[in-house]
C-alpha positions as CSV (number, residue, x, y, z in Angstrom):
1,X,-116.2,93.5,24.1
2,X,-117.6,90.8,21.7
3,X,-120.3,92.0,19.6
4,X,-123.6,90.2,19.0
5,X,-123.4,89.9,15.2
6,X,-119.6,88.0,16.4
7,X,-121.7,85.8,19.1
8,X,-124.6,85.4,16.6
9,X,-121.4,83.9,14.1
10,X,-120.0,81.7,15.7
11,X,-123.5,79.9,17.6
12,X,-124.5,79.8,13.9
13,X,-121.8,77.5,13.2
14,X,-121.8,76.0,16.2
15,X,-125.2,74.9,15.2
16,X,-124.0,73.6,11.7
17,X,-121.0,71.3,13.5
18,X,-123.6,70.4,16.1
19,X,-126.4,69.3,13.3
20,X,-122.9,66.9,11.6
21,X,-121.8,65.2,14.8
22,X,-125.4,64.6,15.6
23,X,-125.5,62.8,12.2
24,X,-122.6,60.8,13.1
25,X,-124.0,59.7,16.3
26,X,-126.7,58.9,14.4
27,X,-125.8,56.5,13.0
28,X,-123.4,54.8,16.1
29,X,-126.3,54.9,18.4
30,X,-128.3,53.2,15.8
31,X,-125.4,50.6,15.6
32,X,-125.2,50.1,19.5
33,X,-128.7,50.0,19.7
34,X,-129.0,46.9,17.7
35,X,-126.0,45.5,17.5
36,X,-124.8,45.9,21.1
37,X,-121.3,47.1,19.5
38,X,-119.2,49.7,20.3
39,X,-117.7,50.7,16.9
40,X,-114.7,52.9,17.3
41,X,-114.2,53.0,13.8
42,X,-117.3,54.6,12.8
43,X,-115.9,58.1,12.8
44,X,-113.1,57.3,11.1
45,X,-116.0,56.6,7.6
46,X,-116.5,60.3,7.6
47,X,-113.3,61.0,7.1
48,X,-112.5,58.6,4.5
49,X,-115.7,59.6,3.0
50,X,-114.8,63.2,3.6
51,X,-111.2,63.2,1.6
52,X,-112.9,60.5,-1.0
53,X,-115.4,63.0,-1.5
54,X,-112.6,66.1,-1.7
55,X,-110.7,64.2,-3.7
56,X,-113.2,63.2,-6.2
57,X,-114.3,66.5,-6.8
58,X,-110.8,68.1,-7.2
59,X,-109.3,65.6,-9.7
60,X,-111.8,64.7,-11.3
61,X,-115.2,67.0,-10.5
62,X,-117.6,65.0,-9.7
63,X,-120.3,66.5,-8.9
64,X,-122.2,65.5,-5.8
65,X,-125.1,64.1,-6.5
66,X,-123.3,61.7,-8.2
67,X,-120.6,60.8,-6.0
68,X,-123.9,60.4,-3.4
69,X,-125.4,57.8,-6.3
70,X,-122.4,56.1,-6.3
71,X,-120.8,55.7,-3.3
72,X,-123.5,55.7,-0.5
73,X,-124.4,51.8,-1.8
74,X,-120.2,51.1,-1.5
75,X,-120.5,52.5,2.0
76,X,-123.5,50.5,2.8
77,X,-122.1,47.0,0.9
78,X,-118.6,47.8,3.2
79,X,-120.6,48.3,6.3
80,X,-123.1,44.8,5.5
81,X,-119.7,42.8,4.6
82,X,-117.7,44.0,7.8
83,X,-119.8,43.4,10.2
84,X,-121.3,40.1,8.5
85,X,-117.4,38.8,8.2
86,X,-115.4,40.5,11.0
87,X,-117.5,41.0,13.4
88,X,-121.1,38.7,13.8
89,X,-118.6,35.7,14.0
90,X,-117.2,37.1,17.5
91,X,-120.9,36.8,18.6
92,X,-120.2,33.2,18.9
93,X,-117.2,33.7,21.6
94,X,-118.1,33.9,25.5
95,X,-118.6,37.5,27.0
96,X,-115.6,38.6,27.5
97,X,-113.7,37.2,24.3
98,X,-117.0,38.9,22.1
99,X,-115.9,42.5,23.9
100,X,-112.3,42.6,23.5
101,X,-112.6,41.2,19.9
102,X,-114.9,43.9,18.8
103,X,-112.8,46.7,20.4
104,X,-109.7,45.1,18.3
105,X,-111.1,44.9,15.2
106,X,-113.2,48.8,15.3
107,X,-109.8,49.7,16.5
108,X,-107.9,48.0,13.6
109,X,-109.8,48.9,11.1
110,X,-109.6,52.8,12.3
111,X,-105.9,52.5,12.1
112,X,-105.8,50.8,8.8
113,X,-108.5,53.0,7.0
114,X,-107.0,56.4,8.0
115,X,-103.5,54.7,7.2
116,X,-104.6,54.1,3.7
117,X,-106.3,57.1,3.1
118,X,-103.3,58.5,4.0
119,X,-101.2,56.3,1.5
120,X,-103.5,57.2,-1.4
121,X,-105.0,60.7,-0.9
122,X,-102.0,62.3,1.2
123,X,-102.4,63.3,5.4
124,X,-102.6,67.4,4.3
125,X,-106.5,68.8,5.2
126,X,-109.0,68.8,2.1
127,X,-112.8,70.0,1.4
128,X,-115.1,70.6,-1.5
129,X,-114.6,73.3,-2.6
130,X,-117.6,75.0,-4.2
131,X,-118.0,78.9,-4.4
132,X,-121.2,79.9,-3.0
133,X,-122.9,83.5,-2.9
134,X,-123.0,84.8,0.8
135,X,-126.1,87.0,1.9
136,X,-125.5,88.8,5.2
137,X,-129.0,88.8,7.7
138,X,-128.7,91.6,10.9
139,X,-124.7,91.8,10.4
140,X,-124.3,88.1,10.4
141,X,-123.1,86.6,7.3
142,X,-124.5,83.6,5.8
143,X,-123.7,81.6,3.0
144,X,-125.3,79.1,0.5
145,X,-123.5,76.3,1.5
146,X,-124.7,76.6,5.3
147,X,-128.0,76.3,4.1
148,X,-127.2,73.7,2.0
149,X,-125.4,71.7,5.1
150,X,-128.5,73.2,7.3
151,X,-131.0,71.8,5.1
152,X,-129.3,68.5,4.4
153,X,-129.0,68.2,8.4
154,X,-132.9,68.3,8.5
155,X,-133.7,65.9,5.4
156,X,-131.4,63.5,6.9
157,X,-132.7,63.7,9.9
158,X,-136.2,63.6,8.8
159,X,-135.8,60.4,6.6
160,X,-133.6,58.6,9.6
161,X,-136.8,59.2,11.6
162,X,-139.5,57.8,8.9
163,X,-137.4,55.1,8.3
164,X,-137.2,54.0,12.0
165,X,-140.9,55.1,12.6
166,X,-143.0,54.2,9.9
167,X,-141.2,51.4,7.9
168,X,-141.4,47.5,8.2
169,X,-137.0,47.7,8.5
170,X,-138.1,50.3,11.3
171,X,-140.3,47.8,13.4
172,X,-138.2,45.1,12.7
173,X,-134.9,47.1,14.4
174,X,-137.1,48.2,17.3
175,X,-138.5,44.0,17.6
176,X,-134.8,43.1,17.5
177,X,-133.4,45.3,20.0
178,X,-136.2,45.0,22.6
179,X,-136.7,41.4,22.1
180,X,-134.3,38.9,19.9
181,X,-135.8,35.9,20.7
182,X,-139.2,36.9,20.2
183,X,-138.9,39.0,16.6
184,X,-136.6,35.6,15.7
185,X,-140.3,33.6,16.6
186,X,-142.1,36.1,14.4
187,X,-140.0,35.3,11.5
188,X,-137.3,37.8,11.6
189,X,-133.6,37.4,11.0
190,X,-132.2,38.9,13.6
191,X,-128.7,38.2,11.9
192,X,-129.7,40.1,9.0
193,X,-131.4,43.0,10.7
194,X,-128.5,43.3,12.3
195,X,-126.0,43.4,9.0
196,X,-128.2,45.7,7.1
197,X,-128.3,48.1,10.2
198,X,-124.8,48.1,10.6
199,X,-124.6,48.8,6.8
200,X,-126.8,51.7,7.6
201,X,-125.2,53.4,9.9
202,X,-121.9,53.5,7.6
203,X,-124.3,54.7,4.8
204,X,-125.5,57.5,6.9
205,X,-122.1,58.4,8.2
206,X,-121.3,59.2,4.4
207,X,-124.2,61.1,3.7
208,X,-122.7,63.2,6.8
209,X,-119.1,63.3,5.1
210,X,-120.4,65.1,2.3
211,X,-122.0,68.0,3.7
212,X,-118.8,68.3,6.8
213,X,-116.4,68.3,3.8
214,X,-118.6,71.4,2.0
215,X,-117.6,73.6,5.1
216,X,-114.8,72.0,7.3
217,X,-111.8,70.8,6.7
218,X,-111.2,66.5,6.6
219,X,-108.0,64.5,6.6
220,X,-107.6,60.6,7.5
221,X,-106.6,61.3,11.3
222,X,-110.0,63.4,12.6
223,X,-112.0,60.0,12.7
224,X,-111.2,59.1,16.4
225,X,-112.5,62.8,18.0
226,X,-115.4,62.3,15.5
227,X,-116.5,59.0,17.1
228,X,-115.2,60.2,21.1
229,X,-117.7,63.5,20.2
230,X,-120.6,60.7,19.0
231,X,-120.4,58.6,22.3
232,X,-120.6,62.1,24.0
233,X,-124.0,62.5,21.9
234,X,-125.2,59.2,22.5
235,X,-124.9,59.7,26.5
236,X,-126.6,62.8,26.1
237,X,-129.5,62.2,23.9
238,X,-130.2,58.9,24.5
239,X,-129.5,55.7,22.9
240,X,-132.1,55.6,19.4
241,X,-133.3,59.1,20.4
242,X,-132.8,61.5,17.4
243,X,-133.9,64.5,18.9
244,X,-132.2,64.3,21.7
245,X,-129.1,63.4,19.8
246,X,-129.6,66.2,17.5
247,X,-129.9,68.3,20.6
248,X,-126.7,67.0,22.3
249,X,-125.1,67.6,19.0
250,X,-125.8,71.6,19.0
251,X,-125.1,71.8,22.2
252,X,-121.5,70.2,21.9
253,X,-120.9,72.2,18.8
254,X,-122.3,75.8,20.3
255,X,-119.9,74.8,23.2
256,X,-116.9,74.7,21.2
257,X,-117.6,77.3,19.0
258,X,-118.1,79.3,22.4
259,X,-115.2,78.2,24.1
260,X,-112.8,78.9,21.2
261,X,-114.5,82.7,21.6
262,X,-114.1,83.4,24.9
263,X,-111.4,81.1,26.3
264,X,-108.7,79.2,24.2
265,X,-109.7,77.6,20.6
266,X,-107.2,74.9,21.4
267,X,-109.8,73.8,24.2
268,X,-112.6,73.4,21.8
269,X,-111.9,70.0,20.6
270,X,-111.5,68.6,24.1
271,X,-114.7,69.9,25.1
272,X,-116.5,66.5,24.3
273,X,-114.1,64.7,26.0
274,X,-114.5,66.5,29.3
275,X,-118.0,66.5,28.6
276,X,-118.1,62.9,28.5
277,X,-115.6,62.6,31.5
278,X,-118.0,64.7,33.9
279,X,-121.3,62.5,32.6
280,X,-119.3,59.6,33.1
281,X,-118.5,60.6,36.5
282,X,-121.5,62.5,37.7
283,X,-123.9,59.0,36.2
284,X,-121.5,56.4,36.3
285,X,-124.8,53.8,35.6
286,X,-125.5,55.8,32.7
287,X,-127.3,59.3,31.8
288,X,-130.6,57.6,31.4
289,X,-131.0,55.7,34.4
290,X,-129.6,58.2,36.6
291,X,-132.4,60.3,35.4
């Protein structure tokens, strides 16, 4: 018999997984959004970011807010100069030539990043690893650094919202993706908009490496369940919804937490994937027009 402070455990971190894939999907929903691009690499950023992170800390200890100062603008300058140089120029093929290009060069650069990463940083599993006091709450034990992640998952998700609600970049994403043409009359460059968005979306991916690689373990090779667990979130939630992709993201991560407790923990990290099989199926013209 499983007792409640065991169930109360393990939804707890459920939650906290759930809160980082939602901030990876994020960012990849803000990417497709705009940029009509499935990018299969984008997963693949946390854990680079992830061991960078790990790594940084370890050899050297830097400390995290400024290894945030540093490298969110290299993650946002990589992001702006892939997508301005590998990827806008496919934009000029037909249809089809546009697709299959994209899906090449996501899938390329997955393949090299976590290949490098490996080179350089070693394949073996790394995290920050900061000592934290743990309080226990009702027989559930809690620690500082889920806060930390808990609270980081709300700021983030908080300033993603502002920025996209309440900021002139904000209007001119939503002008772009409802109506090129028209925001390209009004004086924006759609182009632009388009670079600095996908720049974003790396930057925010980042942001989300730090806080996975306080509490779970990262190596160069868990990028491609990372962005396979992110479409799941998108389908879910909604493309551009953040609540509903914060949502979708609990829910995947309570799902596996639960299915490692009362089935096999080897399941848990194919969850998303049926998940997304059974959508796919069930709504084959997508979740939100089925609805």
């Amino acid at each position: 018999m499983i007792s409640i402070e065991v169930l109360a455990q393990v939804v707890l971190g459920g939650i906290l997984i759930g809160g980082l894939y939602a901030l990876v999907a994020f960012g990849l929903s803000l990417i497709y959004g705009v940029v009509r691009i499935l990018n299969f690499s984008h997963g693949t950023l946390l854990a680079v970011g992830g061991v960078l992170a790990s790594t940084l800390y370890a050899t050297w200890g830097v400390s995290l807010s400024l290894m945030t100062l540093l490298l969110t603008p290299i993650f946002f300058a990589y992001g702006y100069l892939f997508f301005k140089y590998l990827l806008e120029p496919l934009s000029k093929k037909n249809h089809f030539e546009s697709t299959v290009g994209t899906v090449l060069v996501t899938v390329g650069a997955l393949l090299i990043m976590s290949d490098l990463t490996a080179k350089f940083a070693g394949p073996a599993q790394k995290n920050i690893n900061i000592q934290f006091d743990t309080f226990e709450i009702s027989g559930v034990i809690v620690s500082t650094t889920q806060i930390i992640i808990l609270l980081g998952i709300i700021f983030l998700t908080l300033a993603l919202h502002y920025l996209l609600k309440l900021t002139w970049f904000g209007r001119a994403v939503k002008a772009v993706t409802q109506d090129p043409l028209g925001a390209k009359l009004c004086g924006i460059n759609s182009g632009k908009i388009k670079a600095t968005t996908f720049a974003f979306g790396s930057a925010t991916v980042f942001l989300a490496s730090i806080l996975y690689a306080l509490s779970f373990p990262v190596d160069p090779y868990i990028g491609f369940g990372l962005t396979v667990k992110a479409f799941t979130i998108i389908i879910l939630g909604g493309i551009g919804n953040l609540p509903g992709a914060l949502l979708a993201g609990i829910f995947i991560g309570v799902a596996e937490g639960l299915t490692g407790l009362f089935w096999k923990p080897e399941w848990a990290p194919a969850l998303s994937v049926i998940l997304l099989l059974i959508i796919l199926i069930i709504f084959p013209q997508g979740f939100q027009k089925s609805k």
